[in-house]
ROBASE-384707 format. One record per residue: residue in one letter; x, y negated, z negated of N, C-alpha, C, O in turn. Coordinates in steps of 0.02 Angstrom, whole numbers, padded with zeros to 5 digits, always signed. Example, Ala and Ser with C-alpha at 12.3 -4.5 7.8 and 13.67 -1.06 7.14 Angstrom:
A+00660+00284-00390+00615+00225-00390+00660+00165-00390+00712+00166-00423 S+00642+00112-00354+00684+00053-00357+00645-00002-00394+00670-00057-00402 
***
This chain:
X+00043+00059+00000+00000+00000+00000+00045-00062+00000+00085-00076-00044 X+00033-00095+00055+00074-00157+00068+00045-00207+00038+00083-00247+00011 X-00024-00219+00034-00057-00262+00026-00039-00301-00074-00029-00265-00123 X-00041-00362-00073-00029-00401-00126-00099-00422-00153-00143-00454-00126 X-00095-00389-00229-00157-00377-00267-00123-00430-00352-00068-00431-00379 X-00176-00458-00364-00158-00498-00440-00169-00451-00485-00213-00411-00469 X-00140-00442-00541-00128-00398-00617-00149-00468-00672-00122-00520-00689 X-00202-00440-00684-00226-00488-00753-00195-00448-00814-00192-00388-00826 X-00174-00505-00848-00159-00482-00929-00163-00528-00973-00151-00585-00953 X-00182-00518-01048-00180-00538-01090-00104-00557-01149-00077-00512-01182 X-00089-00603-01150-00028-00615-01193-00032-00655-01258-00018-00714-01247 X-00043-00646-01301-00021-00701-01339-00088-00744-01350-00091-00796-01382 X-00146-00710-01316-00202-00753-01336-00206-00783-01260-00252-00823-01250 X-00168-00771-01211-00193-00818-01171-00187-00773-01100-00144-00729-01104 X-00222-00775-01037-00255-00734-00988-00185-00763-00934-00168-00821-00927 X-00162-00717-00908-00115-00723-00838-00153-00679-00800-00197-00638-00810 X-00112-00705-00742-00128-00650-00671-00080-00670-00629-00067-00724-00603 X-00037-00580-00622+00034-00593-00593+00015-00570-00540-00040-00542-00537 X+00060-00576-00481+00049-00570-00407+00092-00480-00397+00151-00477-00414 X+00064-00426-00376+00094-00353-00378+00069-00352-00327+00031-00391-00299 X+00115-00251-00299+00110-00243-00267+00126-00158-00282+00157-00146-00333 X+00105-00100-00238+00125-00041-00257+00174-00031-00184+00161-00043-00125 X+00229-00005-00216+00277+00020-00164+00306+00104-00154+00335+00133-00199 X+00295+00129-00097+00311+00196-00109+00365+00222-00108+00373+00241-00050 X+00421+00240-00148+00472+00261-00127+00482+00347-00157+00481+00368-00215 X+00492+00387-00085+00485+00450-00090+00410+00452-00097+00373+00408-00076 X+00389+00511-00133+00343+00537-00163+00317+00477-00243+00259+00471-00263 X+00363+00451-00268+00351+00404-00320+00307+00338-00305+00318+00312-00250 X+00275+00318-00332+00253+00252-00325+00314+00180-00383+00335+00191-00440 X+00323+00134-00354+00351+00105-00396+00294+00022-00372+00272+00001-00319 X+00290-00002-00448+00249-00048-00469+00298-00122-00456+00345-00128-00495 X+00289-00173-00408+00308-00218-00412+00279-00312-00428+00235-00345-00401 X+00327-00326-00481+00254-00374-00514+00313-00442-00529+00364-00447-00563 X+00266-00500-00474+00307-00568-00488+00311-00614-00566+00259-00647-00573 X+00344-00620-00604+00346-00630-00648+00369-00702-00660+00430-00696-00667 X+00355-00761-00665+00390-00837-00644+00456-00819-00592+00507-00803-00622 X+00458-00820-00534+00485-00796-00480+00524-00742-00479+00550-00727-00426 X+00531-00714-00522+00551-00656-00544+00539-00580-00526+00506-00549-00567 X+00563-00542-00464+00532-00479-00470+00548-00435-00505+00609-00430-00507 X+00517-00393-00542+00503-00345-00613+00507-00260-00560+00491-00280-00504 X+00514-00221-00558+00474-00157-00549+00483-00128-00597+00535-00129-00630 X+00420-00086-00611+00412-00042-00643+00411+00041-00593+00407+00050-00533 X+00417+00085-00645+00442+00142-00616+00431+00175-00674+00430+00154-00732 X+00418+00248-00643+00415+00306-00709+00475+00343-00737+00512+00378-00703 X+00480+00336-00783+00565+00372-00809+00526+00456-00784+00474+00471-00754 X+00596+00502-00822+00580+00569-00838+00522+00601-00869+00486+00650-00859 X+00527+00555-00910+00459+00578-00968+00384+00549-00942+00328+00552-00967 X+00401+00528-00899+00333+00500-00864+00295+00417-00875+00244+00394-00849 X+00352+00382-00932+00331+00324-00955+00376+00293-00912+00432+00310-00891 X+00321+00217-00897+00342+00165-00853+00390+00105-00904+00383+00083-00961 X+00437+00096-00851+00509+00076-00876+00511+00012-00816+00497+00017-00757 X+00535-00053-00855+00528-00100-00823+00601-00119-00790+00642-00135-00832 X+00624-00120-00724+00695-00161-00699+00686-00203-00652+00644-00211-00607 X+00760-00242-00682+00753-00302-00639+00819-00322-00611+00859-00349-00648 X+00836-00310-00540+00885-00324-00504+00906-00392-00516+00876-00441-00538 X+00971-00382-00495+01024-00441-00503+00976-00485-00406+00982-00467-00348 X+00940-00536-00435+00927-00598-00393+00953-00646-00380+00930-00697-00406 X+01008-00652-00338+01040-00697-00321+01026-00778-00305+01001-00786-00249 X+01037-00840-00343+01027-00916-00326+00957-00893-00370+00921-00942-00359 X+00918-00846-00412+00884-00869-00449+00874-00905-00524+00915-00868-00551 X+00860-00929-00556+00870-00967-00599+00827-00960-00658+00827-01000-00705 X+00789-00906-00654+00732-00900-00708+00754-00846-00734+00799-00810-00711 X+00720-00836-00789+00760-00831-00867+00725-00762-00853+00680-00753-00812 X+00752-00713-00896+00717-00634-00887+00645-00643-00940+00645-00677-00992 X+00590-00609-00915+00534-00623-00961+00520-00599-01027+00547-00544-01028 X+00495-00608-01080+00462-00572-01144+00491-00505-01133+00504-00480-01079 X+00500-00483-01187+00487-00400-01208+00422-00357-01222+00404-00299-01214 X+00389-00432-01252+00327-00406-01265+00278-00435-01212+00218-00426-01222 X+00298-00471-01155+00264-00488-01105+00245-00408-01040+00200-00384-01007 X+00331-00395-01061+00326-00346-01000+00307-00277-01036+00301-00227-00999 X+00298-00269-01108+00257-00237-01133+00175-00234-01113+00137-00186-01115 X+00167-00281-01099+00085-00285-01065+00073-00293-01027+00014-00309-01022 X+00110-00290-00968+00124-00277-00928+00130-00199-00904+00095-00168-00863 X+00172-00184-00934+00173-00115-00920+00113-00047-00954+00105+00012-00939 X+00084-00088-01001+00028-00053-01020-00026-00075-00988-00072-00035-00997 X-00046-00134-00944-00102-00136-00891-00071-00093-00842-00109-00046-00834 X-00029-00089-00812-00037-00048-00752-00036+00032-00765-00059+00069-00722 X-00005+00061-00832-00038+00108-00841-00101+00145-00855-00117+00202-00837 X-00151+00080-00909-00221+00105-00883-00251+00089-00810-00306+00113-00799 X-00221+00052-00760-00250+00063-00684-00242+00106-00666-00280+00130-00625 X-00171+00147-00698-00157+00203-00650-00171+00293-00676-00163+00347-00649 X-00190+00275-00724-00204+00322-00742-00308+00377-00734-00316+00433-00759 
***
């Protein structure tokens, strides 16, 4: 799925909606989610829990996000996907 879909979440008391996308690599799906210009993917480790990385982005300037941002993050897209 190429197509660019918004991820609503709750943080802190207050409602976002990040710009994602599902990408297939192999047989895996990997979860990609704009984060203040920031791309995030998520991906399933071994154990089957989604694990958040974030490539070295070159000339970007924004700061890596929450822990507990991409915590909820990563727990909305596991109840979508599940």
């Amino acid at each position: 799925m190429d197509a660019e879909l918004m991820l609503p979440v709750e943080y802190k008391g207050k409602e976002y909606e990040f710009p994602f996308k599902v990408v297939l690599q192999g047989y895996a799906p990997r979860y990609v989610v704009l984060v203040d210009e920031l791309e995030v993917i998520f991906e399933r480790d071994d154990q089957g829990e989604l694990r958040a990385i974030v490539y070295n982005q070159e000339g970007l300037t924004a700061s890596l996000p929450a822990h507990g941002l991409l915590e909820v993050i990563s727990a909305t897209i596991q109840q979508l996907t599940s």
